[in-house]
N, C-alpha and C positions, 0 to 999 in steps of 0.2 A: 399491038394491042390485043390483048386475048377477050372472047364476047363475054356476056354478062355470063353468068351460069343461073340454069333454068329450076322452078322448083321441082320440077320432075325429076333431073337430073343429082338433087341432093337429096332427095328420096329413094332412088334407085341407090347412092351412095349409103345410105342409111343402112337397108337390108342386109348390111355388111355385118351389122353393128347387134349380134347376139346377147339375149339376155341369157346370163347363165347359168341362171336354176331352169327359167322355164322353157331354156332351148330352142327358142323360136328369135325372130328377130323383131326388133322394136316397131317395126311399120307394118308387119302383120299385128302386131299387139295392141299396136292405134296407140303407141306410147309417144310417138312427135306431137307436141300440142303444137307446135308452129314452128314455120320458118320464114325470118325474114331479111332478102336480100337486098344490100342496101351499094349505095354506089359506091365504083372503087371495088366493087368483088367481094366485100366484107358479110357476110353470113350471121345468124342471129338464132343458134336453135332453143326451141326449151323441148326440155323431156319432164315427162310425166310419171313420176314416184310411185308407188306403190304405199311406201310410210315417208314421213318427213325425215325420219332420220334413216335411212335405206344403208345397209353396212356397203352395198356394193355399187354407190354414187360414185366412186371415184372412177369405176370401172368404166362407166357411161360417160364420164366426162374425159377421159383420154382415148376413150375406143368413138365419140361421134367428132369428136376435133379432128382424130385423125382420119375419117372416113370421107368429112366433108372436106377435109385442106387438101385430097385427092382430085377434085371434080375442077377440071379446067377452067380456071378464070377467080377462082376462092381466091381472094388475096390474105384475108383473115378470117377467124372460127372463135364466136366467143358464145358458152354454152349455159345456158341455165333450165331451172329445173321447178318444177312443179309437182303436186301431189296430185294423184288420182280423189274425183269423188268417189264417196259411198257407193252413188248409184252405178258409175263407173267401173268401178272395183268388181261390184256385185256380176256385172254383166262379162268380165271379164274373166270371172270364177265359171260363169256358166260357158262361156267359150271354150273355155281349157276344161271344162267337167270336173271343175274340182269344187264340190260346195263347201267342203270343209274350211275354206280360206288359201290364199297364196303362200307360195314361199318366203323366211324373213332371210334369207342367207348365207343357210348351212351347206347347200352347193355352190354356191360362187365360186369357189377356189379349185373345183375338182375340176379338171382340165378334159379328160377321157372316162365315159363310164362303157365298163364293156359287161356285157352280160351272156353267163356261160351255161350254155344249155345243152339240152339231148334232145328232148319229145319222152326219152326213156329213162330208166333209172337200171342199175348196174355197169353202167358203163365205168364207172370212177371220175365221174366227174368231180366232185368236190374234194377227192385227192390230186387231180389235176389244176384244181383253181387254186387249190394254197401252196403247193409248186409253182405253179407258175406265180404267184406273188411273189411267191421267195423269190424265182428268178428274176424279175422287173425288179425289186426294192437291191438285188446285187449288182445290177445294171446303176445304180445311183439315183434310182425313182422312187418316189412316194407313194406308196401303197396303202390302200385299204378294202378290206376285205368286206363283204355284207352276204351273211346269210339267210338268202331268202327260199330255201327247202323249210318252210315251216312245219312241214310235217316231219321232216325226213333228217331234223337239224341234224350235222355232226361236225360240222366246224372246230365249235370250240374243241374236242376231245382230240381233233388232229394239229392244231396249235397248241396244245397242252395245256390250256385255259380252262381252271376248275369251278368252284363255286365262287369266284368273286362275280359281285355285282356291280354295275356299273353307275358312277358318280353322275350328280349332276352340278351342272356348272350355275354361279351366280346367276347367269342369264337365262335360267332354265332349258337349258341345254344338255344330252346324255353326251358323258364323254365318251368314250368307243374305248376299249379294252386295248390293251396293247401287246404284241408277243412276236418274236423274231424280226422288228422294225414293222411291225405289220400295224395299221389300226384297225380293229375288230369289231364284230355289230352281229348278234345274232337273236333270237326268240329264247333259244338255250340259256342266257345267261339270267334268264327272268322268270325260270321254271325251275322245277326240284329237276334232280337229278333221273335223267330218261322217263321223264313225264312226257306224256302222249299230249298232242294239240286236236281237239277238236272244233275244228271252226269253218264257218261257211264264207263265203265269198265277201259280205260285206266285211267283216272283222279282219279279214285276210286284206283284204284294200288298205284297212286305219291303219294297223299293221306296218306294212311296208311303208307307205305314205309318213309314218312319223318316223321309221329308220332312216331315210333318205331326208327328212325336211326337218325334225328335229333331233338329228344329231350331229352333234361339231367336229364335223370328219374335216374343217380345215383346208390347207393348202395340200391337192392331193396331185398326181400325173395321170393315175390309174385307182378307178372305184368296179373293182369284180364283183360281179353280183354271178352269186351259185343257188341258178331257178330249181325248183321242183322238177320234178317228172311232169312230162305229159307240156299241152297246149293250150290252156285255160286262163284263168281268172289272174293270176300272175301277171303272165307275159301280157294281158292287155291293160293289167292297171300300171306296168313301166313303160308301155306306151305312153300312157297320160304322160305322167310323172316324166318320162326322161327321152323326151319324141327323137333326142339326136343322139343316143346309148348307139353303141357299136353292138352287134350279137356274133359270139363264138360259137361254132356247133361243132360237137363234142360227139365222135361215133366208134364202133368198133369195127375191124373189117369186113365181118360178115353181111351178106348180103340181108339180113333179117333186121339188124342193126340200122345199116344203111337206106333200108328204107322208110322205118320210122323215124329216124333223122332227115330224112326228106322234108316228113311231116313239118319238123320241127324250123324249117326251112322256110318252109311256106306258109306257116304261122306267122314268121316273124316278114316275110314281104308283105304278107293281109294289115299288119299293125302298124308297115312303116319304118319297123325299123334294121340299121346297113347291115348287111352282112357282111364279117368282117375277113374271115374264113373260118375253116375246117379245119381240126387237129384228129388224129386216129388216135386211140388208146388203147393198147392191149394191142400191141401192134408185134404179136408174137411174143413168146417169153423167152428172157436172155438170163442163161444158166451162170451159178459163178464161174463154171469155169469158160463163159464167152460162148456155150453153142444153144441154138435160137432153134424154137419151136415153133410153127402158125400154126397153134390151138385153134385159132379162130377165122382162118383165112388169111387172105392176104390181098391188098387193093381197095377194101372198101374205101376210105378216106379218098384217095385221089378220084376215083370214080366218083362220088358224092360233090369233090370239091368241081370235077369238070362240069358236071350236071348243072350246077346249079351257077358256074362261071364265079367260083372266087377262090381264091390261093389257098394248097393245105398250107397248115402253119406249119405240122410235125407229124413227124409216126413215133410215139412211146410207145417203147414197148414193157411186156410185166416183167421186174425184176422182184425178188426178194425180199431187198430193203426199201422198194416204194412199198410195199405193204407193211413192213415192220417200222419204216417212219413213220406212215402214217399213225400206227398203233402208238406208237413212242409220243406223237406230238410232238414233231419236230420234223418241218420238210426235207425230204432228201436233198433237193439242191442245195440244201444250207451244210448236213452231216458229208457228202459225199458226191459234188460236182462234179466229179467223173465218173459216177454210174452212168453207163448207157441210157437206162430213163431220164437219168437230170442232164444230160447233155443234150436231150432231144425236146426237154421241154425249155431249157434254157436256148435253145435255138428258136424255139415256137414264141417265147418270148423277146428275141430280139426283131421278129418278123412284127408282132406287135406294135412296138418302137417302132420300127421303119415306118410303117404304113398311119402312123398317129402324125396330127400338124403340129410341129414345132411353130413357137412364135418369135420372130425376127427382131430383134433390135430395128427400134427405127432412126435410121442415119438422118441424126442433124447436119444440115449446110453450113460448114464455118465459112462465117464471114472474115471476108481478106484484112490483114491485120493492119494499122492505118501505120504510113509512114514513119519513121522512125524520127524523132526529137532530136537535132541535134544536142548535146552533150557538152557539157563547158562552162566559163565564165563569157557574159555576155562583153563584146569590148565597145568601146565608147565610138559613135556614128562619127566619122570627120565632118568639120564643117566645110 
């Protein structure tokens, strides 16, 4: 006989159970309206909606079945659901800092969001992010891209994404641009062509907040976000917005590099959120004909990565045609997979993959299959 199980105990199970726009888990969100254990082991939850028709209900009702039919003594899990009040809702906006309203669903589906940063600009970060897209979407993953350099856009011109503008769906939804299996999301594609952004921090907040919450980025593995320069108003409003994002930091060797990358480091511990590792870029320059220059030093990246205790991902170094793809609109890893650059960022990308959770099949128990029938005409009982 296994004991009752406790409601602590299906609580503590609960915190398992991630909501995945707002990244947090459901008993910090005060989203269990109750649970009731009944004899027999049998379990009884409801959860608490945000709208009545929630696109990602189904998610809550196979991710708390399965959390609670974990907890010693469950014999059954049967889930229902409820809406938030007004006044609920309201208080839950001001929790999370978000007055503008909650999410309806456009992250649900995004599995990994990782955000790729310096503290500096020059580095080539944002020729590094849509390589490394390319390399995860060759790997067999779903990519999308967000560019949140609002000042500094240049995404679209290195995807080769010109003046189209981006649809919106029935459900008033932006659909995201698409280019090399990539889906695309940037400020650029809703300005004239190399129009300046000037905007201050509250506009810079709506901004980002409506690329991430109203646009239909779908079923994704990986959503790269390519930050600004610097340690500000950004990186703290995807705190809000995305408390469990991964952060790449993105340095060059030199010791000058490296320590404003520190910066950027320790920005993102103040906000919360993982660091995932360190990639070096410009990690010497590799001539056509194969012999390598350190313009810029050599070491920084591991040095930064020991410092701060997390794995480099890569050393890319400058080649050529990482410059001239970029110009072209077209990632090198996709034109030219055996450049020494695209081999190293395509390494830095499977280090990515490694370190992201895969989600397990859950093995059902077959039940033993019931004797077999005998087979025949029945013959008549002697008397």
């Amino acid at each position: 006989m296994h004991p009752m199980p406790t409601r602590e105990q299906i609580l503590e199970a609960l915190k398992a159970v991630i909501d995945p726009e707002l990244r947090r888990d459901i008993v910090e969100l005060e989203m269990v309206r109750s649970i009731d254990i009944k004899g027999g082991g049998a379990v009884d939850v409801t959860v608490s909606l945000t709208t009545p028709g929630c696109p990602i209900k189904n998610h809550f009702q196979v991710a708390v079945a399965d959390a609670v039919r974990g907890v010693d003594g469950v014999s059954a899990v049967n889930v229902g659901f409820d809406v938030l009040s007004d006044q609920e809702k309201a208080g839950l906006q001001r929790k999370l800092g978000r007055p503008g309203g909650l999410p309806e669903g456009s992250l649900a589906e995004v599995s990994t969001v990782i955000c790729i940063g310096s503290g500096k600009g020059g580095v080539g970060k944002s020729s590094l992010t849509v390589n490394l897209a390319a390399a995860l979407a060759a790997e067999g993953k779903r990519v999308g891209v967000l560019d949140a350099d609002v000042w500094g856009y240049s995404i679209p011109r290195m995807l080769g994404l010109g003046n189209e503008r981006p649809k919106v769906s029935g459900d008033r939804k932006i659909l995201p641009l698409e280019a090399h299996g990539l889906k695309v999301m940037s400020i650029g594609f809703f300005l004239g062509e190399d129009e300046a952004v000037v905007w201050r921090g509250p506009m810079l907040h709506k901004a980002l907040t409506q690329f991430l919450e109203d646009v239909a980025w779908g079923a994704l593995d990986f959503l790269l976000i390519d930050l600004p320069p610097g340690t500000g108003d950004v990186s703290m409003t995807l705190s809000q917005l995305l408390p469990q994002a991964k952060f790449v930091i993105v340095t060059t060797p030199q010791p000058t590099a490296q320590k404003v990358a520190r910066r950027a480091a320790e920005m993102a511990d103040k906000v919360k959120l993982e660091i995932a590792g360190v990639i070096e870029n410009m990690a010497g320059f590799t001539t056509p004909t194969g012999e390598r220059y350190a313009l810029f030093g050599e070491g920084g990246g591991q040095a930064l990565a020991d410092e701060i205790d997390v794995p480099l991902l890569g050393t890319v170094p400058l080649t050529m045609p990482l410059r001239e793809q970029s110009d072209a609109g077209v990632p090198l890893t996709i034109t030219d997979p055996d450049d020494p650059a695209a081999q190293a960022v395509r390494h830095a990308a499977r280090g990515i993959i490694a370190m992201s959770p895969i989600a397990l099949p859950i093995l059902q128990v077959r039940q033993p299959a019931p004797p077999a029938q005998p087979v025949g005409l029945s013959l008549p009982m002697m008397s």
